[in-house]
N, C-alpha and C positions, 0 to 999 in steps of 0.2 A: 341639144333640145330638139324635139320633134319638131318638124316644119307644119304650119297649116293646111288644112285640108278639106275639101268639098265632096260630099256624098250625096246619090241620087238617089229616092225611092219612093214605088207607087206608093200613095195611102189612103185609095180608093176612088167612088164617082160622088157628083153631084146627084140628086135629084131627077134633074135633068140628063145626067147623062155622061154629064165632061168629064173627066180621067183630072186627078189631081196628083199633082206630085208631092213628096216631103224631101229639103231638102239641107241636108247637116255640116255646119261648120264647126269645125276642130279647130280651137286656138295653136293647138298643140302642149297648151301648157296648165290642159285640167278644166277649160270653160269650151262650155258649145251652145249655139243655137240653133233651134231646127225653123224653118220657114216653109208656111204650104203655098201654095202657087191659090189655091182658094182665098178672099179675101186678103192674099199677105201675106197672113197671120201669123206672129209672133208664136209658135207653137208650144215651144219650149226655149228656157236659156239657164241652161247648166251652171253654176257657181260654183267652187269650193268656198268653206268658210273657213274659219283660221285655225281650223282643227283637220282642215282637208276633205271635212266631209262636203260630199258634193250635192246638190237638190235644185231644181227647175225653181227658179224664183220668178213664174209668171202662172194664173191661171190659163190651164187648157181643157179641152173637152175631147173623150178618147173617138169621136167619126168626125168624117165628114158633114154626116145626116145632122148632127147635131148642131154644129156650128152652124149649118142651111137653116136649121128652124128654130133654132133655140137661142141661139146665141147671142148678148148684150155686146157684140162688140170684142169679146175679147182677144186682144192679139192683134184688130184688123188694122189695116190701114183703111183709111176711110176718107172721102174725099166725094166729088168734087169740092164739098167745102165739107170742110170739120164745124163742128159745134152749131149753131144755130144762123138761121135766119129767120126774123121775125117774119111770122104768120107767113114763110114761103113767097116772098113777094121782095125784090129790087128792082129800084132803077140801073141801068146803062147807058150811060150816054142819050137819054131819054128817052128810053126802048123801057118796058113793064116787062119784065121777064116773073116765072110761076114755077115756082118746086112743090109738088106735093110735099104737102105736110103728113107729119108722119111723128109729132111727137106736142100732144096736147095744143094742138091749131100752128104748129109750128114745121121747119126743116130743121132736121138733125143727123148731120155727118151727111147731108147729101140726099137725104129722102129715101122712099122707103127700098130703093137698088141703086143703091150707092156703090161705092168700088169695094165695098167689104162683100160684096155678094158676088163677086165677078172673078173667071178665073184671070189668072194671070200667064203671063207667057214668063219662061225663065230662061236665063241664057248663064253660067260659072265664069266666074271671071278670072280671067288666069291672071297671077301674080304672087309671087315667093312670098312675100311678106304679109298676106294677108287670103283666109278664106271668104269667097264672096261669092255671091248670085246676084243677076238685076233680072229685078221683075219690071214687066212693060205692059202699058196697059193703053188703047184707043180707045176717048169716050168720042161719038160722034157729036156734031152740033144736033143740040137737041135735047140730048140725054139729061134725062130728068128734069127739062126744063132749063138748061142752062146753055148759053150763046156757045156759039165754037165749036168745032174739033178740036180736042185733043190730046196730045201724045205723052203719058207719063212713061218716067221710069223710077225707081226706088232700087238703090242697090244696098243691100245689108254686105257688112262686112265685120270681119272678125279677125284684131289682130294679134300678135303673138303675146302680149301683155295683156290679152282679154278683155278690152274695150270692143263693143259693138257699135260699129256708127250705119246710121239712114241719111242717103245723101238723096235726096231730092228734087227731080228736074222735071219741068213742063214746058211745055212749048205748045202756041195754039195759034191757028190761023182766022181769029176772026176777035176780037175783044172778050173778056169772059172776067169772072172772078174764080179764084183758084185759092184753096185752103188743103192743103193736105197734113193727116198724124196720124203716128200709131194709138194704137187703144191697149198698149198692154195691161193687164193688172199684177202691180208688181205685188209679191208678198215674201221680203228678202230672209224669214226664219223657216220657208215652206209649209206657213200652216194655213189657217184659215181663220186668222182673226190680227188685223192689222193695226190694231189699237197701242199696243207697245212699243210698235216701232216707234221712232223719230224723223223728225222730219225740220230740216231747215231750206227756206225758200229764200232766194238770195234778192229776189225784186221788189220793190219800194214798193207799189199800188196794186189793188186790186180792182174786180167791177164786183161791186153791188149789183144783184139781179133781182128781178121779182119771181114772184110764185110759178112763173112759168122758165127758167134760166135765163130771161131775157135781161141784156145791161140796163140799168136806171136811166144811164150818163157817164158821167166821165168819170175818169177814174182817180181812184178814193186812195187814201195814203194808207197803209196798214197800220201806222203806229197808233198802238191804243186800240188797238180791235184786238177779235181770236186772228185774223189775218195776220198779223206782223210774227213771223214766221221767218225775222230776218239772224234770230238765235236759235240752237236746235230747239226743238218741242216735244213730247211724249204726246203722241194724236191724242190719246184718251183722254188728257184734260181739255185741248181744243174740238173735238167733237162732244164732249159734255157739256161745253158754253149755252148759256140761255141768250146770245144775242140771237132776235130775230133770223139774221140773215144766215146763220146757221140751223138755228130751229127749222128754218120753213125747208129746207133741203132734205133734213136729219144729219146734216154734217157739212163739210164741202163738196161744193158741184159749181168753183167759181175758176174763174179765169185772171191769176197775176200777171202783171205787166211789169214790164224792165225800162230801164231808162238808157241801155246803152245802143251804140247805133247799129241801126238795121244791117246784117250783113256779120254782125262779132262777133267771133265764138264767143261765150263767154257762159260758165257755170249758172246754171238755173235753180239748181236742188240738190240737197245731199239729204238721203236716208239713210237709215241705217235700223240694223234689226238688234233685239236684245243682246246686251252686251259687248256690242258693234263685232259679232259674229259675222257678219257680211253690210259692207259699207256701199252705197251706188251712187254717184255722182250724174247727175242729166247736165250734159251742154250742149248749146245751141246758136244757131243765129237769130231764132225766129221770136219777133219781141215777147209772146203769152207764153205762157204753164197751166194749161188749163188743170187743176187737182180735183178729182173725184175720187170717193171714199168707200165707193161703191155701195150706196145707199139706199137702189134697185133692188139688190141681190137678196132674193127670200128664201134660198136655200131649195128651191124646187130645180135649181141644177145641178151636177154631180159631176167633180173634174174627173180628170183623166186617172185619178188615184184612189175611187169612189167617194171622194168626201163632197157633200152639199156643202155648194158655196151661200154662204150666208154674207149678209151685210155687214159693213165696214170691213170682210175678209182679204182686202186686198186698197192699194192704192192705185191709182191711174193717174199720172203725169206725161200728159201731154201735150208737147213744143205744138204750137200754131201763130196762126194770125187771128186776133182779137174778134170773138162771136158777133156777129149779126154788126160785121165792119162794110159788108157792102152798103148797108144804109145809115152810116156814122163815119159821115163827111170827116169827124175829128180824129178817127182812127185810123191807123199807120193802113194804108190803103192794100187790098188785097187783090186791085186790080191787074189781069195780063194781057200784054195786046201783042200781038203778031209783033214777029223780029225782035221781041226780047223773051229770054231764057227765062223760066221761075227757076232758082235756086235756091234752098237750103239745108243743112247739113243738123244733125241731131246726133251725141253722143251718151252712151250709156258707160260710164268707167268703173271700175272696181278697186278703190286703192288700196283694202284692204289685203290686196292679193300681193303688196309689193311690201308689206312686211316682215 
């Protein structure tokens, strides 16, 4: 069997000017992903289905240019914090700290130059048993409003069974709160409407949010909602629920919580696309799953294959630490302070591929 393999290649400038790289991991055994040094970003990730045929089961956008000004995120990692902070405003340690808002009075994924918009630095990771790159990225104390320097890295890997993992590390020298996730949009049959797929979410609670994705409170047991998502589902009957807390979205834009302890791997989601032609499995350590349905999406962007992406064409499951947790004392704490490591680890698997 082919051994794994790392490829390097321009795929143009920023805006401003930076040179980006695209950079290709070969499983060796039929799965790749391409990653750009620009925001991250999940470019592409090659599947076969059970027929052999192979198709990028994420949205991409074919420039650089595009991604700079167009782009919802697709693919990025995004960070200093993922998902929200109410109205841009926590406490620290009794310090008032202020993110630009940047999403209806709020922070989202970090504010409005967050690490999706930032290049990265990339270093190939040598190792027989798996292709990899780490990208590394220094935000200063300050940036965007937030305490601290410092120092990420995210290393994608690819290994010869075709699982993709994001191993996740930060470290800062002064106290800070730290969220980091990808933003893929998965859509595992390659097309542009994600309504058929399935989708089973393996964690007991979710948060209820209001009109702006902000949590109510604590969090809410799914059984008996469209939430409880603890059997597969066909999205299409759960996005067509008349509960409120779907309606007000147009679908899901919510964040499930796990009960298991902070640090374990352990299986988040399993989808699958029509006829379970390609199966995905997300594990994690990180307690949330944030699931969005892509309910933005109006078809005024055009991926990498000329097709407008349209709403609900795609899913986004996203491992993090629980929305607008720097100010919800009851949530598993997102805080990092000098002399301790942030760790975690996020898996993408394919079991489909072992039958």
């Amino acid at each position: 069997m082919p051994r794994p393999t790392v490829q390097h290649r321009p795929f143009g400038t920023t805006p401003g000017g930076e040179e980006v790289g695209l950079w290709r991991l070969e499983s060796g055994a039929g799965v790749h992903a391409e990653i750009l040094t620009y925001g991250g970003i999940l470019h592409a990730l090659g599947v076969p289905d059970t027929a052999g045929s192979t198709a990028s089961v994420v949205h991409s956008l074919p420039s650089v240019e595009q991604y700079a000004e167009k782009s919802p995120y697709l693919g990025a990692l995004v960070g200093r914090y993922a998902n929200r902070i109410a109205h841009g405003r926590f406490v620290l340690d009794g310090v008032v700290h202020r993110v630009p808002v940047n999403d209806r009075g709020h922070a989202l994924h970090g504010g409005p130059e967050g690490f999706d918009t930032k290049v990265w630095d990339a270093t190939p990771v040598e190792d027989g048993d798996t292709a990899a790159v780490r990208l590394a990225l220094h935000s200063p104390d300050g940036d965007m409003g937030f305490p601290g320097a410092l120092d990420v890295t995210v290393t994608y890997a690819l290994d010869a069974a075709g699982t993709l993992s994001l191993a996740y590390r930060a470290r800062t020298d002064r106290a800070t709160v730290v969220n980091l996730s990808n933003h893929a949009y998965f859509n595992l049959a390659g097309s542009t409407d994600i309504r058929d797929h399935t989708l089973r979410v393996d964690l007991p609670g979710y948060l209820p949010v209001d009109a702006d994705g902000i949590p109510l409170g604590l969090v809410a047991d799914v059984a008996g909602t469209p939430f409880d998502l603890t059997s597969p589902r066909v999205l299409a009957e759960r996005l067509g629920s008349a509960d409120p807390q779907v309606e007000a979205v147009g679908g899901f834009d919510h964040c499930w919580v796990g009960a298991a302890a902070a640090g374990t791997l352990r299986r988040a989601a399993r989808l699958a696309a029509p006829r379970e032609s390609r199966v995905m499995e997300v594990w994690t350590t990180l307690p949330g799953l944030q699931v969005y349905t892509a309910n933005q999406l109006d078809g005024s962007l055009t991926d990498a294959h000329g097709r407008p992406l349209e709403r609900h064409s795609a899913v986004c499951l996203e491992t993090q630490h629980l929305p607008d947790a720097p100010n919800r004392p009851g949530f598993p704490s997102a805080v990092l302070r000098p002399g301790t490591d942030l760790r975690s680890r996020t898996e993408f698997r394919f079991p489909h591929l072992g039958r």
